[in-house]
N, C-alpha and C positions, 0 to 999 in steps of 0.2 A: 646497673640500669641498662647499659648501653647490649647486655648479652642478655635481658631480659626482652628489647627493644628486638634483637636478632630473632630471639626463637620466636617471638611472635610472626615475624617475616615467613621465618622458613615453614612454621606450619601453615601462613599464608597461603603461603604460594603449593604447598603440596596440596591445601584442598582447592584451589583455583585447577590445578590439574586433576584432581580427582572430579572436581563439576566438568571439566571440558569431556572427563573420558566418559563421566556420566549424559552427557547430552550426544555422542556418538559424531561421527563424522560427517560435520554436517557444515558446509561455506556459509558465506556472511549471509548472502541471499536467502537462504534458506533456515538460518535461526529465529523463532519466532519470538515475540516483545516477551513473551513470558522465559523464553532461555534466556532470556537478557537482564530478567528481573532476577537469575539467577546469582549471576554472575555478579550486579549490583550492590544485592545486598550482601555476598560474601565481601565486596569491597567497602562495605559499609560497614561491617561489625570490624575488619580490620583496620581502618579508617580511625574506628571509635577508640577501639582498645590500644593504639599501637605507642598512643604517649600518657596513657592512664594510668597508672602507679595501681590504681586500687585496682585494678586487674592484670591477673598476674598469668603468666602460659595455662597453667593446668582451668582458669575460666575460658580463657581463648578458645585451648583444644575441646575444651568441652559446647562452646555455642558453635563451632566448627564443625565437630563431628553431627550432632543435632542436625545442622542444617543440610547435612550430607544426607544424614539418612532420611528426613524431611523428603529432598529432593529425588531419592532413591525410591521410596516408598510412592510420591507423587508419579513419576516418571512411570512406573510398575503399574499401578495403576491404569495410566495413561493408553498404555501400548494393550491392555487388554481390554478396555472398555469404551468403543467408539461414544458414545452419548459423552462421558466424561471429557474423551477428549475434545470434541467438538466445541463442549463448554468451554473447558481453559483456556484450550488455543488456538480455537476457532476453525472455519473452513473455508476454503476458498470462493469468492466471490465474482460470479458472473456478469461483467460490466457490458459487455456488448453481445450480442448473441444472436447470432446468422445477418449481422449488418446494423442490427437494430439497437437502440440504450439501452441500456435495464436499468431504467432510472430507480426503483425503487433499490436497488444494491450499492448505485453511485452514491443515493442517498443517505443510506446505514452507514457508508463507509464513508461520510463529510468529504466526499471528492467535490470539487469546481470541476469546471468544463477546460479549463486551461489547466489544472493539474493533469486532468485526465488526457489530455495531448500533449504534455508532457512526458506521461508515461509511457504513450504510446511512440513518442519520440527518441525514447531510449531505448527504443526496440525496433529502430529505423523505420517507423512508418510514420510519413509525414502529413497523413491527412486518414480521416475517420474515414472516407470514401473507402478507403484502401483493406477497412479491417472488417473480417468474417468476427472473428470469434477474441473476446478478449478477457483474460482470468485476472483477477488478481490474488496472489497466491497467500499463505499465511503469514509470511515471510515480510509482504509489502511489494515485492517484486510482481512483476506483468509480463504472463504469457501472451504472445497473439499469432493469431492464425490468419493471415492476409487472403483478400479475396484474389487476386492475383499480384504475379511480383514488376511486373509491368507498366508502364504506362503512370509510375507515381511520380507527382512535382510537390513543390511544398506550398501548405493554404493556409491562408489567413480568418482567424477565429472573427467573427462580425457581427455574430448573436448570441450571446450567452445567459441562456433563460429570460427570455424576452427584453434582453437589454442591449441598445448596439454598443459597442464599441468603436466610439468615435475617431479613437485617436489611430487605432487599426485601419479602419475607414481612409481618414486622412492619408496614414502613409501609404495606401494605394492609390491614391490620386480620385478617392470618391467620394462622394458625399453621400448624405442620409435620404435626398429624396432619390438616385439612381438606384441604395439600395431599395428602399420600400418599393419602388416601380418595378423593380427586379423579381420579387418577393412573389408581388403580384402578376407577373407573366409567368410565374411556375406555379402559380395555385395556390399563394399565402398571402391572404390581405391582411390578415391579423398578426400583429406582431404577440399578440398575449398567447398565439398557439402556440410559435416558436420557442423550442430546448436549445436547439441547436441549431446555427446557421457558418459554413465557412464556403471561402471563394479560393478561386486561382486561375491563375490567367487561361491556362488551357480548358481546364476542366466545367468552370465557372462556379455557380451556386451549389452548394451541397446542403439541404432543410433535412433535420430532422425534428418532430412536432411533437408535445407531449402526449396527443393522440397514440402515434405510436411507438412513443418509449415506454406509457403506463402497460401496453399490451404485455410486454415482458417482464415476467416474474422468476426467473429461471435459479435456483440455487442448485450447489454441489453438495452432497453428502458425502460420509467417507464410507 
């Protein structure tokens, strides 16, 4: 049992190598949910088989091999046929675009408005003000291309699809009627227009409306 337990390891692990050389040299950011389902379900048939008596190496190397060439045959595919791969593994996602939302993208891709300054946080820009051009890539990861590198402080989220965030509000020392008054000396009496609203001390209100996030439509092909 115990050397039956082993070869099943060791052809494991040779096709866990053989998937990694089939998916090509590519870092964590850049492997897509589907390389990942790859990788998954070889741990899963190993997972299954590795204390089952009633399968024995020569079944292993056999759903093994299958899933190699599966993945080999898919992959071939992939790299010759843009529409295919588009399908499988998608294409990058244009979230902000010359300043602006592209809320219908944020939308497909179930972003919040605090994930997505998040994202934008991990890529040291601390405020939407600050961003021209923002991707997100197949991977999950966000490109961005800053409108300039200057002049950025860190802002506080205050409207999030028409909804304040009160306790945000609080920890600046403000309240709900400074904001709406606020709102309203920049040209937004309606909070049901507001996508987006963030503050900071230098900078102050930053609106953006769904007037003009819906205007942006913009996707990437490959």
């Amino acid at each position: 049992m115990f050397l039956q337990i082993a070869s099943k390891l060791v052809v494991g692990l040779i096709g866990l190598l053989l998937v990694t050389r089939l998916l090509g040299k590519k870092t964590l950011s850049e492997i897509t949910p589907f390389d990942l389902i790859y990788t998954l379900v070889l741990g899963g048939i190993l997972e299954e088989s590795l204390y089952d008596d009633k399968i024995n190496v020569l079944h292993f190397l056999f759903a093994v091999a299958l899933w190699e060439i599966m993945i080999y045959l898919l992959e071939t595919v992939v790299q010759k046929k843009d529409k295919v791969n588009n399908f499988i593994k998608g294409i990058p996602s244009v979230l902000i675009y010359e300043g602006e939302l592209n809320l219908s993208e944020i939308k497909s891709n179930h972003i919040e408005m605090e994930q997505l300054r998040s994202m934008l946080r991990s890529q040291n820009c601390f405020s939407l003000r600050m961003v021209k051009y923002a991707v997100l890539e197949i991977g999950g990861s966000v490109s961005v291309m800053k409108e300039s590198e200057g002049n950025e402080e860190f802002s506080y989220l205050l409207v999030d699809e028409k909804v304040i965030e009160m306790n945000t509000l609080q920890s600046i020392g403000k309240d709900k009627k400074w904001l709406t008054e606020s709102l309203k000396e920049k040209g937004y009496p309606n909070l049901e227009d507001i996508v987006y609203a963030e503050w900071s001390p230098k900078q102050g209100l930053y609106v953006k409306t769904y007037q003009q996030s819906e205007k942006k439509q913009i996707k990437l092909e490959n």
